[in-house]
N, CA, C and O of each residue as an XYZ file, in Angstrom:
940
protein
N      97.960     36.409    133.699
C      98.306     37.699    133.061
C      99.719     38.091    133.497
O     100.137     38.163    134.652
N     100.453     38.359    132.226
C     102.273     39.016    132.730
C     102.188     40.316    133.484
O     101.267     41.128    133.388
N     103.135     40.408    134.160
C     103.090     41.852    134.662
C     102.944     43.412    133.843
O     102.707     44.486    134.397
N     103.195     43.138    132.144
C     103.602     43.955    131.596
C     102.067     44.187    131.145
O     101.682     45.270    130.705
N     101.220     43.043    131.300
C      99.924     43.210    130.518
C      98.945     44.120    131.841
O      98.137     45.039    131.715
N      99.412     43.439    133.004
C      98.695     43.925    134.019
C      98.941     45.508    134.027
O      98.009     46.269    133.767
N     100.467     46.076    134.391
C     100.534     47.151    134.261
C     100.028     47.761    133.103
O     100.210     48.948    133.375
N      99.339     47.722    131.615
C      99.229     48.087    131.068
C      97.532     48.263    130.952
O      96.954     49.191    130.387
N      96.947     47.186    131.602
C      95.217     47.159    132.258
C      94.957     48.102    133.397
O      93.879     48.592    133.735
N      96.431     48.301    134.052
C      96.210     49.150    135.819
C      95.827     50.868    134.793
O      94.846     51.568    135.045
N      96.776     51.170    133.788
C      97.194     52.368    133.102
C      96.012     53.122    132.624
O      95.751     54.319    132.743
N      95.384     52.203    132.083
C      93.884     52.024    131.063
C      92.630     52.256    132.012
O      91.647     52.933    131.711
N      92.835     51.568    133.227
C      91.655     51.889    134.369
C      91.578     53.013    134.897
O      90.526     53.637    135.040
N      93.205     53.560    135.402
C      93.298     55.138    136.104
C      92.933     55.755    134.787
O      91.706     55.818    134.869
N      93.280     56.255    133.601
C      92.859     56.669    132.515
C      90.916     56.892    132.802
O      90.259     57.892    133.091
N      90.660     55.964    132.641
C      88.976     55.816    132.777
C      88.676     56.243    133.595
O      87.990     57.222    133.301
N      88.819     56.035    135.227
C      88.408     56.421    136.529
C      88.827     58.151    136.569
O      87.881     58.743    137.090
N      89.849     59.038    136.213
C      89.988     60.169    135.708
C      89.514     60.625    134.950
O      89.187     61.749    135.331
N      89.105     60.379    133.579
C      88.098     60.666    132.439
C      87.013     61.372    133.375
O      86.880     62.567    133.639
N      86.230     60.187    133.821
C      84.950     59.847    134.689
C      85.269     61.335    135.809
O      84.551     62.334    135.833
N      86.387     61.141    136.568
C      86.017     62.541    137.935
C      86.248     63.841    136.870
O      85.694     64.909    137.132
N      86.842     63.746    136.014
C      86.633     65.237    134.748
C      85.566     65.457    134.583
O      85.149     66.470    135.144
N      84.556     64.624    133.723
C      82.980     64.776    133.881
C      82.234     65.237    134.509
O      81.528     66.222    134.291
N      82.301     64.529    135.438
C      81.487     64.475    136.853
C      82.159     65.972    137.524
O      81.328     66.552    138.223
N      82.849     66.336    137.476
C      83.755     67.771    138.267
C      83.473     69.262    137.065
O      83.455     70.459    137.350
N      83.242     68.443    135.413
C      82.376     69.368    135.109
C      80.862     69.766    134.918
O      80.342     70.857    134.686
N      80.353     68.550    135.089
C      78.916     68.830    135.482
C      78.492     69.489    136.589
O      77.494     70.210    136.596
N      79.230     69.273    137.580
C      78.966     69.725    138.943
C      79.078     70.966    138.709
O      78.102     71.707    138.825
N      80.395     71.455    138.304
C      80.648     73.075    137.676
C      79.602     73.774    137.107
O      79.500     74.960    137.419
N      78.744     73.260    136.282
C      77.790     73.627    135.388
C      76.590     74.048    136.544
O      75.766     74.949    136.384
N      76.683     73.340    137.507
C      75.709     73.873    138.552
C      75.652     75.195    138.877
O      76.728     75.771    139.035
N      74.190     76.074    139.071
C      74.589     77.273    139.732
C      74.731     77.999    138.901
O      74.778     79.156    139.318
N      74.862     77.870    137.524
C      75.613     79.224    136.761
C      74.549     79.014    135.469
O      74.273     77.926    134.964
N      74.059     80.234    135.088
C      73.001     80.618    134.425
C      74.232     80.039    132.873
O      75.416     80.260    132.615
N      73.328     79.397    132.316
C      73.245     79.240    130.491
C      72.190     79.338    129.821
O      71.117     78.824    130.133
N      72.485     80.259    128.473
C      71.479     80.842    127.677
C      70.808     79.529    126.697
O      71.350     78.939    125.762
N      69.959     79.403    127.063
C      69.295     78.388    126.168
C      68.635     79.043    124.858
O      67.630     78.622    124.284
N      69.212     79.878    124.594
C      68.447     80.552    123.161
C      69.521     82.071    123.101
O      69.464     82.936    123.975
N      70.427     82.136    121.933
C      71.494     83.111    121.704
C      70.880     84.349    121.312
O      71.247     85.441    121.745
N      69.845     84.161    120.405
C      68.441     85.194    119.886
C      69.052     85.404    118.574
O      68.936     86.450    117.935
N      69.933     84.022    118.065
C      70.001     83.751    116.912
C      70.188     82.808    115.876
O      70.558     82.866    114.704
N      69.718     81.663    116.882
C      69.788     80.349    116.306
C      69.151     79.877    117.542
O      68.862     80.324    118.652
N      68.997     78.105    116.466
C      67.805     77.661    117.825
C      68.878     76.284    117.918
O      68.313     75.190    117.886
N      69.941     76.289    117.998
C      70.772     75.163    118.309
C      70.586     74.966    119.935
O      70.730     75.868    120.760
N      70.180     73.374    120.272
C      69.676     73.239    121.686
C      68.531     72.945    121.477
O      68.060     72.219    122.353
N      67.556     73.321    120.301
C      66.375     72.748    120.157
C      65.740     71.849    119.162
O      66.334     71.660    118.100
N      64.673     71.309    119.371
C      64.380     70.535    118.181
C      62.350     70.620    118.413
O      61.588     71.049    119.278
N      62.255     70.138    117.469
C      60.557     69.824    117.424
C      60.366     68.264    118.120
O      61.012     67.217    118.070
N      59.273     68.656    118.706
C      58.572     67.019    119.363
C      58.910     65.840    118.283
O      58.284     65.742    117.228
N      59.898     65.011    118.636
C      60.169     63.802    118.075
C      60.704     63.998    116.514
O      60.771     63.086    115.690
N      61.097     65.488    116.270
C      61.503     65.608    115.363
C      63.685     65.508    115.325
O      64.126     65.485    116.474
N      64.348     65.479    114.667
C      65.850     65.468    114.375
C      65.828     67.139    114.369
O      66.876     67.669    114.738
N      64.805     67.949    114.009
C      65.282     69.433    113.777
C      64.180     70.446    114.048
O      63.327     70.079    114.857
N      64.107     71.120    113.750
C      63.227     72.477    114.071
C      62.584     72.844    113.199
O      63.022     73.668    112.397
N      61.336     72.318    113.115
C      60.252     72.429    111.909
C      60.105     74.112    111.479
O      60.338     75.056    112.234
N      59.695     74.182    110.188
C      60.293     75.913    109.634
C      59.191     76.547    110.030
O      59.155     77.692    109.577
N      57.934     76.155    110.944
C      56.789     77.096    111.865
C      57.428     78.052    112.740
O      57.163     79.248    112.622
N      58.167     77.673    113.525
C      59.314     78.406    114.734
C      60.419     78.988    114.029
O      61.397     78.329    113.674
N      60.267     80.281    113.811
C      61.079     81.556    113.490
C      61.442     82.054    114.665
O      60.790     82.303    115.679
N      62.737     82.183    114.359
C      63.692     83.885    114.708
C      63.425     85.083    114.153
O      63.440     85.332    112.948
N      63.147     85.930    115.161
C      62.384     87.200    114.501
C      62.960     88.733    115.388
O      62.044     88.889    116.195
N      63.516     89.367    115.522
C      64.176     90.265    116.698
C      64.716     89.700    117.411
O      64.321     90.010    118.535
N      65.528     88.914    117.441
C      65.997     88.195    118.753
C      65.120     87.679    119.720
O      65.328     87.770    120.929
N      63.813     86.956    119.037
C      62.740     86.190    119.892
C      62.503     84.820    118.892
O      62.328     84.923    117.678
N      62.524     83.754    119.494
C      61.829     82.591    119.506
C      60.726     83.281    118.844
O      60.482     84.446    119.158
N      59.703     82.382    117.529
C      58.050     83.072    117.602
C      57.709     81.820    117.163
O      58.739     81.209    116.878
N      56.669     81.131    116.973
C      55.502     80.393    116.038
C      54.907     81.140    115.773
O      54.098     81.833    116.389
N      55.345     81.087    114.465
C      54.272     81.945    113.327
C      53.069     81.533    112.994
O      52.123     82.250    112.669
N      53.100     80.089    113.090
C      51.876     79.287    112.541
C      52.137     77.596    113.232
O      53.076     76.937    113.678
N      50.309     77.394    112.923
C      50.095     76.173    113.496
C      51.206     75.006    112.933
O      52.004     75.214    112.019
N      51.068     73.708    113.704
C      51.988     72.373    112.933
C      54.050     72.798    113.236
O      54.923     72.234    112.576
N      54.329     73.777    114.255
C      55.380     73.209    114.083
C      55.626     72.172    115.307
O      56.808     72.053    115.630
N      54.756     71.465    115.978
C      55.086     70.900    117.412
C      55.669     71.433    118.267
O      56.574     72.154    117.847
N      55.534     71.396    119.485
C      55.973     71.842    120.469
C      57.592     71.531    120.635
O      58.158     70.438    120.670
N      58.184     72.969    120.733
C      59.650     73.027    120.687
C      60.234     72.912    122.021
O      60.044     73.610    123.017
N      61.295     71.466    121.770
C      62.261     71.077    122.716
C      63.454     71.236    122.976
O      64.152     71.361    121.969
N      64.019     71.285    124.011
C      65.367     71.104    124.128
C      65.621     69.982    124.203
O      64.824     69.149    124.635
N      66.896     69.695    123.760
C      67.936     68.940    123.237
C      68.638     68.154    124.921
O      69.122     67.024    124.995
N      68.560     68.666    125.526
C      68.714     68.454    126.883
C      67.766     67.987    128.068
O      66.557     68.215    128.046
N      68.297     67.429    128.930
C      67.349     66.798    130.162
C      67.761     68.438    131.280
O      68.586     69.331    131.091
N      66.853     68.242    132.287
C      66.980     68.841    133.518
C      66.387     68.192    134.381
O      65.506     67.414    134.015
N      66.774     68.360    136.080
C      65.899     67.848    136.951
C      66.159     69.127    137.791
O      65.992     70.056    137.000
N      66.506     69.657    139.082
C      65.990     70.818    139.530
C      66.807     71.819    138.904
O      67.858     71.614    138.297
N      66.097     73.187    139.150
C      66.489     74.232    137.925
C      66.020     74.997    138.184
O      65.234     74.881    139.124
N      66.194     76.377    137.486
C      65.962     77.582    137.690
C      65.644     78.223    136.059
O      66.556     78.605    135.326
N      64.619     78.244    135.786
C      64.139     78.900    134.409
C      63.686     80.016    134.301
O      62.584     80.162    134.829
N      64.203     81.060    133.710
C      63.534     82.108    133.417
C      63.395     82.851    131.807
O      64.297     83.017    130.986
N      62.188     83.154    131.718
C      62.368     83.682    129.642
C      60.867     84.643    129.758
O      59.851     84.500    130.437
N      61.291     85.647    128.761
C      59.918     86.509    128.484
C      58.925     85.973    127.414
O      59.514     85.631    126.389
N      58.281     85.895    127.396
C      56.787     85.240    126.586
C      55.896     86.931    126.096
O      55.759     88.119    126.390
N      55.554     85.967    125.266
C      54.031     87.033    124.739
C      53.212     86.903    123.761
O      53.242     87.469    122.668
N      52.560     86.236    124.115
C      51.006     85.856    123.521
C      50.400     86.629    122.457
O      50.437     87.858    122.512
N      49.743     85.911    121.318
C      49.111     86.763    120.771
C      47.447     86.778    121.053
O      46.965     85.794    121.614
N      46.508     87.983    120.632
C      45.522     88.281    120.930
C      44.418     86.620    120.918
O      44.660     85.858    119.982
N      43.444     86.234    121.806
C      43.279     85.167    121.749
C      44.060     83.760    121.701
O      43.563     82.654    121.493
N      45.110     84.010    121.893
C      46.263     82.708    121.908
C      46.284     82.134    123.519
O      46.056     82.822    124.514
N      46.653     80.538    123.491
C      46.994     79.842    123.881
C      48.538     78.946    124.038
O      48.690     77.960    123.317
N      49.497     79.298    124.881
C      50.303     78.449    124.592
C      50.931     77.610    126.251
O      50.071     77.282    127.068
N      52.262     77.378    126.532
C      52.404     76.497    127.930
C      54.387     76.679    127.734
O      55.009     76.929    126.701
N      54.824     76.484    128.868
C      55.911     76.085    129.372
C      55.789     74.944    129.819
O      55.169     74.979    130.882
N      56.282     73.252    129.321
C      56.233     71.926    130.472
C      57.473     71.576    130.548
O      58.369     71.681    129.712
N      57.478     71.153    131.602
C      58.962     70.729    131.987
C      59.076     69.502    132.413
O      57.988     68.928    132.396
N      59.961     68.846    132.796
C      60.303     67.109    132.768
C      59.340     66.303    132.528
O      58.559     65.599    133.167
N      59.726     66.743    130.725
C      58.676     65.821    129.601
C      59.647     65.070    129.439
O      60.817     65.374    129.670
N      59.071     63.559    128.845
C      59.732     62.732    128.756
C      59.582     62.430    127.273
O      58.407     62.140    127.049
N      60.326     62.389    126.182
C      60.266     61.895    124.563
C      60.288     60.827    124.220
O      61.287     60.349    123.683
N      59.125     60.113    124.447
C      59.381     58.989    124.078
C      57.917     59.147    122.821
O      57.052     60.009    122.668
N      58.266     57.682    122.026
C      57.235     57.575    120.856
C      56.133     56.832    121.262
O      55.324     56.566    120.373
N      55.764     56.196    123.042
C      54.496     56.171    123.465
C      53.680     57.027    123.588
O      52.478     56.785    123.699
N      54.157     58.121    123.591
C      53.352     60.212    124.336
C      53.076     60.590    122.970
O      53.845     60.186    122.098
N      51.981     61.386    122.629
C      51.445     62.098    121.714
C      52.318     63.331    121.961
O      52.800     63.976    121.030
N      52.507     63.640    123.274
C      53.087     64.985    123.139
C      53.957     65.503    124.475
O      54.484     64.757    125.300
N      53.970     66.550    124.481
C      55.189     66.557    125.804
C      53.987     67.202    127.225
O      54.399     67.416    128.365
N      53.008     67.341    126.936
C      51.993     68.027    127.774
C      51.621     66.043    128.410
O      51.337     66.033    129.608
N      51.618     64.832    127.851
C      51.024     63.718    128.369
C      52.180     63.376    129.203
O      51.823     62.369    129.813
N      53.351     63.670    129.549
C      54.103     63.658    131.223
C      54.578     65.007    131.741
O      54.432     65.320    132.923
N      55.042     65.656    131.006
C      54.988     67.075    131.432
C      54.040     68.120    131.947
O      53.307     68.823    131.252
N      54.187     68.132    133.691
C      53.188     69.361    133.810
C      53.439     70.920    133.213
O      54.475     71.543    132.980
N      52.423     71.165    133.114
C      52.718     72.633    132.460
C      52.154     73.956    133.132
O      51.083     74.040    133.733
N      53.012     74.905    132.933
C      52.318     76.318    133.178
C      52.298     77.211    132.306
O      53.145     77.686    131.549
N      50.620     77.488    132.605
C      50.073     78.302    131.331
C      50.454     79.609    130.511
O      50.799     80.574    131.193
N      50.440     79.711    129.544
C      50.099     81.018    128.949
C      49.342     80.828    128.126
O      49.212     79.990    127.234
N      48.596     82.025    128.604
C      47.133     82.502    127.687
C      46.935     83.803    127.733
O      47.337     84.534    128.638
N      46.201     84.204    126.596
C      45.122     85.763    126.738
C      44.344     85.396    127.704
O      43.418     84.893    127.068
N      44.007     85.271    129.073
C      43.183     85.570    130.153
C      41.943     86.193    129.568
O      40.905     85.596    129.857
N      41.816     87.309    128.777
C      40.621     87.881    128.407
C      39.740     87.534    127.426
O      38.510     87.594    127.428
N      40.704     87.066    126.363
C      39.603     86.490    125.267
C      39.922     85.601    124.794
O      39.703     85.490    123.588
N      40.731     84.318    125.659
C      41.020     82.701    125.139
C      40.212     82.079    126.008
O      40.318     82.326    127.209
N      38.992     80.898    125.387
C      37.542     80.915    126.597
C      38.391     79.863    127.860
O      37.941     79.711    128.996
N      39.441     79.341    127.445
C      40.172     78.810    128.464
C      40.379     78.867    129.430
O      40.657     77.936    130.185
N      40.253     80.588    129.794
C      40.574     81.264    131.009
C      39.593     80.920    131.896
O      39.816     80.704    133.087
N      38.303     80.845    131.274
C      36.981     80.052    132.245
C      36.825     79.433    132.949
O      36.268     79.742    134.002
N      37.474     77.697    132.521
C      37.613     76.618    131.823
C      38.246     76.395    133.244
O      38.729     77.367    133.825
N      38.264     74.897    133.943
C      38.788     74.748    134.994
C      38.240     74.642    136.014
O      37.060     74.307    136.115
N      39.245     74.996    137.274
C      38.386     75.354    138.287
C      39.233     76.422    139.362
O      40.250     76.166    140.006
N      38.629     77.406    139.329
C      39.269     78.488    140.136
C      40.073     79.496    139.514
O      40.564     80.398    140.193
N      40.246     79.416    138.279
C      41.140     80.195    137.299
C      42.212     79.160    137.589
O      43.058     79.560    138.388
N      42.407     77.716    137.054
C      43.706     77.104    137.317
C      43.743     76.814    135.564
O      44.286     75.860    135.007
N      43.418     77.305    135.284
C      43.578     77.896    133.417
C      44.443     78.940    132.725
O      44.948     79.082    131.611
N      44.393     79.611    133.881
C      44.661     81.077    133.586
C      46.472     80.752    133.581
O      47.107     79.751    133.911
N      46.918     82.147    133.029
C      48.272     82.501    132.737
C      49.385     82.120    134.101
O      49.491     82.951    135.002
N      49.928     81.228    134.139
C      51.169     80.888    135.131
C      50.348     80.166    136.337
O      50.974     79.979    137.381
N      49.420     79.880    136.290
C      48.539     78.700    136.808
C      49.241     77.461    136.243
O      49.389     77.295    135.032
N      49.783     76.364    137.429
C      50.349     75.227    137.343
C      48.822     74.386    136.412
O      47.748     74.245    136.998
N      49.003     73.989    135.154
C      47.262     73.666    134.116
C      46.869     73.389    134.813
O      47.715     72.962    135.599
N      45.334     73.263    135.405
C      44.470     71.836    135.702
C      44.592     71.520    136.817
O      44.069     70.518    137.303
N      45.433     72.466    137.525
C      45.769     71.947    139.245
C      45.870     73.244    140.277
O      45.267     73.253    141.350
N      46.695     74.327    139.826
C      46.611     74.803    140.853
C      46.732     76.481    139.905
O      47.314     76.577    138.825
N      45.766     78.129    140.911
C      45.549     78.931    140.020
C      46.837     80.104    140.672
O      47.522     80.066    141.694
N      46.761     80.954    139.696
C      47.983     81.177    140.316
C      47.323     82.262    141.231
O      46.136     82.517    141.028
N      48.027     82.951    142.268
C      47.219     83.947    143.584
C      46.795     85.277    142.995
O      45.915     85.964    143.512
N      47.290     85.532    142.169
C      47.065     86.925    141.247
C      46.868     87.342    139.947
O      47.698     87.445    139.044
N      45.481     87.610    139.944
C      45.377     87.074    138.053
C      45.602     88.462    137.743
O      44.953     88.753    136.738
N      46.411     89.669    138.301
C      46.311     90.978    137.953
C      47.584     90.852    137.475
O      47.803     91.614    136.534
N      48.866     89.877    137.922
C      50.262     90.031    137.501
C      50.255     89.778    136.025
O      51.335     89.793    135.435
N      49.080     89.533    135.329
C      49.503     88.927    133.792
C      49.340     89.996    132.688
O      48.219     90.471    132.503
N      50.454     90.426    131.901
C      50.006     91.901    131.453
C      49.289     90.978    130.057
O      49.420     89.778    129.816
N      48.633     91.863    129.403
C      47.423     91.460    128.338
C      48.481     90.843    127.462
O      49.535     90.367    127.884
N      48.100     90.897    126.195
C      48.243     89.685    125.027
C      49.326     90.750    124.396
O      49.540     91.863    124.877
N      49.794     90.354    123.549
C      50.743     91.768    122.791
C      51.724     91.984    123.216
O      52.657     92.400    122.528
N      51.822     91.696    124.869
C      52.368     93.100    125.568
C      53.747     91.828    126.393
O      53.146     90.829    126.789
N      54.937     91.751    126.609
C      56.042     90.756    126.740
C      55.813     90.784    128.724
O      55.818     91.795    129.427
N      55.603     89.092    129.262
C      55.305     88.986    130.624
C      56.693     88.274    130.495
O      57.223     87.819    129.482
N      57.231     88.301    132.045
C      58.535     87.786    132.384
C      58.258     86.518    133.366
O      57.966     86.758    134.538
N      58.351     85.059    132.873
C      58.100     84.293    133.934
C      60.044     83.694    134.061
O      61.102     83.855    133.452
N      59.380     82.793    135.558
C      60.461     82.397    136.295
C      59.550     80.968    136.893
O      58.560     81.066    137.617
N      60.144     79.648    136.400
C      59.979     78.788    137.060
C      61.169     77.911    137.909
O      62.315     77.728    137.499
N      60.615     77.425    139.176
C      61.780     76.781    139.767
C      61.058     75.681    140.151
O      59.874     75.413    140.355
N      62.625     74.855    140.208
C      61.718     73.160    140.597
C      63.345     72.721    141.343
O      64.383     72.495    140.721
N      63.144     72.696    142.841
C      63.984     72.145    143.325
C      64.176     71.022    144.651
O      64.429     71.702    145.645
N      64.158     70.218    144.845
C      64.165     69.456    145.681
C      62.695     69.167    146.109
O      62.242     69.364    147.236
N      62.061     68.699    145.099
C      60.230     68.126    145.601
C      59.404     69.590    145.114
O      58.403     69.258    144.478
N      59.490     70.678    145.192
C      59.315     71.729    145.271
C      59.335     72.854    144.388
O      60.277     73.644    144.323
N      58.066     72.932    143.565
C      58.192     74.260    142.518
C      57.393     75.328    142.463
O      56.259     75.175    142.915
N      57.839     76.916    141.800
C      57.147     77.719    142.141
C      56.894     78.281    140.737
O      57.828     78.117    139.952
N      56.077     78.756    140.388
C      55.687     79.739    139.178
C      55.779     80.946    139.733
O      55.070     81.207    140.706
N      56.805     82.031    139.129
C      56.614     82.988    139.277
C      56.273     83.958    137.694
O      56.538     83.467    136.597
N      55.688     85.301    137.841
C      55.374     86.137    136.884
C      55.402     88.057    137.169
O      54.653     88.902    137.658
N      56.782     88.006    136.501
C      56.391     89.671    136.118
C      56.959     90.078    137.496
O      56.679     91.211    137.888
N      57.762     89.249    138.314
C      58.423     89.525    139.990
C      57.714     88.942    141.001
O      58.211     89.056    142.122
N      56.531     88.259    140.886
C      55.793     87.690    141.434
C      55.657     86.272    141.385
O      55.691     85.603    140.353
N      55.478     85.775    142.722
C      55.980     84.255    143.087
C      53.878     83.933    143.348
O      53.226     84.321    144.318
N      53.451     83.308    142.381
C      52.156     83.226    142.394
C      51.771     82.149    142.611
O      50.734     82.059    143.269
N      52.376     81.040    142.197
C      51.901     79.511    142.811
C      53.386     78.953    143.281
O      54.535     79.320    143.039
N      52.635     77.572    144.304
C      53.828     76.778    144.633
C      53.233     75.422    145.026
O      52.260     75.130    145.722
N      54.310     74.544    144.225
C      53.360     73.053    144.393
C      54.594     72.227    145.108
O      55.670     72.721    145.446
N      54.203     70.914    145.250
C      55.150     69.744    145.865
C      55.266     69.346    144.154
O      54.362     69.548    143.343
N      56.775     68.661    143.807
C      56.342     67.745    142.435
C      56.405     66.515    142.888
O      57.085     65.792    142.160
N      55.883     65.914    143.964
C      55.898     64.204    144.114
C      55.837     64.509    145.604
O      56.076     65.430    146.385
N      55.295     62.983    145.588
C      54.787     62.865    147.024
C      53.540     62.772    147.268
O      52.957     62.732    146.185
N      52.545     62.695    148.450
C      51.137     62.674    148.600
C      50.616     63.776    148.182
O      49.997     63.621    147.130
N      50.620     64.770    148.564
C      50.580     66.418    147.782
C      50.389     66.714    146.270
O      49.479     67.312    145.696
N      51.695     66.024    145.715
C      51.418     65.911    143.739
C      50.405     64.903    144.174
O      49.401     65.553    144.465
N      50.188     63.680    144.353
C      49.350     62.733    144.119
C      48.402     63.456    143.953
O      47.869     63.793    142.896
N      48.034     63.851    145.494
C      45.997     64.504    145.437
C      45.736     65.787    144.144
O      44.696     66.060    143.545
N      47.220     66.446    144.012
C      46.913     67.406    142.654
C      46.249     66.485    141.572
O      45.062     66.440    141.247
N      47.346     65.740    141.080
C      46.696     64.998    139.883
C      45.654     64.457    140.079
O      44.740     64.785    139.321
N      45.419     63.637    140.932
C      44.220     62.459    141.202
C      43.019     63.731    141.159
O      41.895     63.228    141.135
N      43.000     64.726    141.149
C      42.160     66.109    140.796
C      41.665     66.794    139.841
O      40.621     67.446    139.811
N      42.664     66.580    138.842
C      42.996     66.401    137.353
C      42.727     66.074    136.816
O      42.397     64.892    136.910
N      42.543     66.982    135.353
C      42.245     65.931    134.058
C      43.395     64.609    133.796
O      43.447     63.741    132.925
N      44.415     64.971    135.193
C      45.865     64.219    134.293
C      45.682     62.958    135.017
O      46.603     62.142    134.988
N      44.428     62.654    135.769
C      44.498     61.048    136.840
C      44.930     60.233    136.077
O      46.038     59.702    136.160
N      43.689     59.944    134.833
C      44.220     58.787    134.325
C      45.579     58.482    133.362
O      45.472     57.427    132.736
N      46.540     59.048    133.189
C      47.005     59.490    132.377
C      48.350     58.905    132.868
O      48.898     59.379    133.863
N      48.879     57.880    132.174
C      50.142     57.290    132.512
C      51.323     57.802    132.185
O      51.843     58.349    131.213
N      51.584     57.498    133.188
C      53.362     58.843    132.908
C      53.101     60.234    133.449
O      54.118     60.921    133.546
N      52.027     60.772    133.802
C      52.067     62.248    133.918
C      52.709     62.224    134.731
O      52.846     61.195    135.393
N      53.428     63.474    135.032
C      53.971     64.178    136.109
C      55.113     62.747    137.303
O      55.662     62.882    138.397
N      55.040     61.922    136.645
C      56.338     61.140    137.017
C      57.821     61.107    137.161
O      58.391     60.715    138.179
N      58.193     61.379    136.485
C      59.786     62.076    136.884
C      59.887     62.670    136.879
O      59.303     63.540    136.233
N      60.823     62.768    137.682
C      61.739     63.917    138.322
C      62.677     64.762    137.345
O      63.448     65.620    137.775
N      62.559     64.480    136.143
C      63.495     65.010    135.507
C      63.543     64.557    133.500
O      63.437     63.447    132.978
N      63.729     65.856    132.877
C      62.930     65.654    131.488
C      63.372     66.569    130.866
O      64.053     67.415    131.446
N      63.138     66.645    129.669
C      63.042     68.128    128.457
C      62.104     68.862    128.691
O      61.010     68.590    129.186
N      62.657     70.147    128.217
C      61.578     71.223    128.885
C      61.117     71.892    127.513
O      61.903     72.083    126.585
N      59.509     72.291    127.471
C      59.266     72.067    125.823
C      58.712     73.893    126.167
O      58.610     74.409    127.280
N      58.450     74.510    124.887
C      57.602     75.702    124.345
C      56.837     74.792    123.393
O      57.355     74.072    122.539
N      55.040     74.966    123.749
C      53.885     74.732    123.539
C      53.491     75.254    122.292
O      53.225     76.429    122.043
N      53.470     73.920    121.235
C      52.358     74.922    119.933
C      51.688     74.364    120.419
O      51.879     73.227    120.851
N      50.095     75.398    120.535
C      48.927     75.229    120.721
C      48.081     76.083    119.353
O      46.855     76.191    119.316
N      48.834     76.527    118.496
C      48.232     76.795    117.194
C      48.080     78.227    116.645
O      47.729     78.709    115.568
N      48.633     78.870    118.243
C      48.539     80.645    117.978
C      49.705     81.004    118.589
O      50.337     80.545    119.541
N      49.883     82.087    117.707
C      50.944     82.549    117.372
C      51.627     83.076    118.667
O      50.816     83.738    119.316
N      52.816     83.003    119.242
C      53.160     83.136    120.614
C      54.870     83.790    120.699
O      55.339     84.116    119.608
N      55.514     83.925    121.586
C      56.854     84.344    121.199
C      57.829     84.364    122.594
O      57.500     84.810    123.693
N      59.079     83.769    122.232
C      59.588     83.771    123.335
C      61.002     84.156    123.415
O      61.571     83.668    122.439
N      62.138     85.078    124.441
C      63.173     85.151    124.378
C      63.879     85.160    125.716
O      63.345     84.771    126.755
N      64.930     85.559    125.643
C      65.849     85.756    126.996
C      65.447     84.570    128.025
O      64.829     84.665    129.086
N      66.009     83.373    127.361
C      65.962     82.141    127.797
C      66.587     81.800    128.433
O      67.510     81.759    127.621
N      67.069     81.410    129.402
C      68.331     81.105    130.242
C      67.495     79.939    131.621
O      66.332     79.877    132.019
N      68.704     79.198    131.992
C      68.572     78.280    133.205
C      69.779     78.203    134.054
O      70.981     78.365    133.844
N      69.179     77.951    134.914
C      70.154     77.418    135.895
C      70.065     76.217    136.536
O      69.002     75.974    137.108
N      70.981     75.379    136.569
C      70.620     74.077    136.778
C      71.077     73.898    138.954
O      72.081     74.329    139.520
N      69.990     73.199    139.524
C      70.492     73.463    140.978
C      70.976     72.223    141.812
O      71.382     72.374    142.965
């Protein structure tokens, strides 16, 4: 190689290796600092389970996220996360069922984002028979599903009425909180998740709760539900 070609390969590499610390110096930036994952007027950032777009079930309605009706799949972001800071208001309708899961993985082996994504609940507590269902109230509203219940089934205001959750997942470590209240807290990996799941409807279930890091979905479960003031923080 001539010198003129070399210097012109050296030019092309610093080029790249700079590109690369720009990136990397703005991702890092992005740390720490709350972004609105929902403007409360478009749903750009999201899409439907394995869909290219946002099936026309999931309306904008007051500046809230809603499913109006069954069949639009559970709505995703467009984005990965691994530890984070989530917070958005929810509100259920009378007898409804719906979930927050987080590091779901999209692939076209999964029926859905609930078969690797653990989830935390929302429900009517009073008249979705779900609330039963379980063991210990780990059914119930901001109860990690199927594993763990949350400490206070009084923090969940009724159906109708807008609850404020806050989930965090940071370093092995996540908490459900509701309404200012820090109500459950799990390990996400390690011997700890193990004995959760292996507890679970989710034992047999390949892929559950495996990575560390995923799309974070809003749950159609078929009733009508609503969500806004979306925001994260990535940690």
């Amino acid at each position: 190689m001539n010198l003129t070609k070399w210097q012109g390969f050296g030019k092309t590499a610093l080029i790249a290796l700079f590109s690369l610390a720009l990136l990397g110096n703005e991702a890092q930036a992005q740390k720490g600092k709350w972004v609105k994952l929902f403007d409360g007027k478009t749903l750009t950032g999201w899409h439907s389970w394995q869909e290219t777009s946002v099936l026309p079930q999931w309306k904008i309605e007051d500046g809230a996220i809603v499913l109006a009706d069954k069949g639009g799949k559970d709505l995703v972001t467009d984005k990965e996360y691994a530890d984070f800071e989530l917070e958005l208001d929810w509100k259920i309708s009378e007898g409804g069922n719906s979930g927050i899961i987080y590091h779901v993985t999209e692939d076209k082996k999964y029926c859905c984002p609930y078969s690797t994504g653990p989830e935390i609940q929302i429900l009517d507590d009073v008249k979705h028979p779900d609330a039963k269902a379980g063991k210990d109230g780990n059914h119930k509203s901001a109860s990690l599903y199927d594993m763990l219940p949350p400490s206070d089934f009084t923090a969940t205001k009724p159906a109708g009425e807008w609850n404020k959750a806050k989930i965090i997942i940071k370093n092995g470590h996540g908490e459900s909180w509701l309404n200012g209240k820090k109500l459950v807290e799990f390990s996400t990996m390690g011997p700890e998740w193990e004995k959760l799941v292996a507890n679970s409807k989710f034992k047999t279930w390949d892929g559950f709760g495996v990575s560390q890091k995923g799309k974070i979905a809003l749950q159609d479960h078929g009733n009508k539900v609503s969500f806004k003031n979306i925001r994260i923080k990535e940690l």
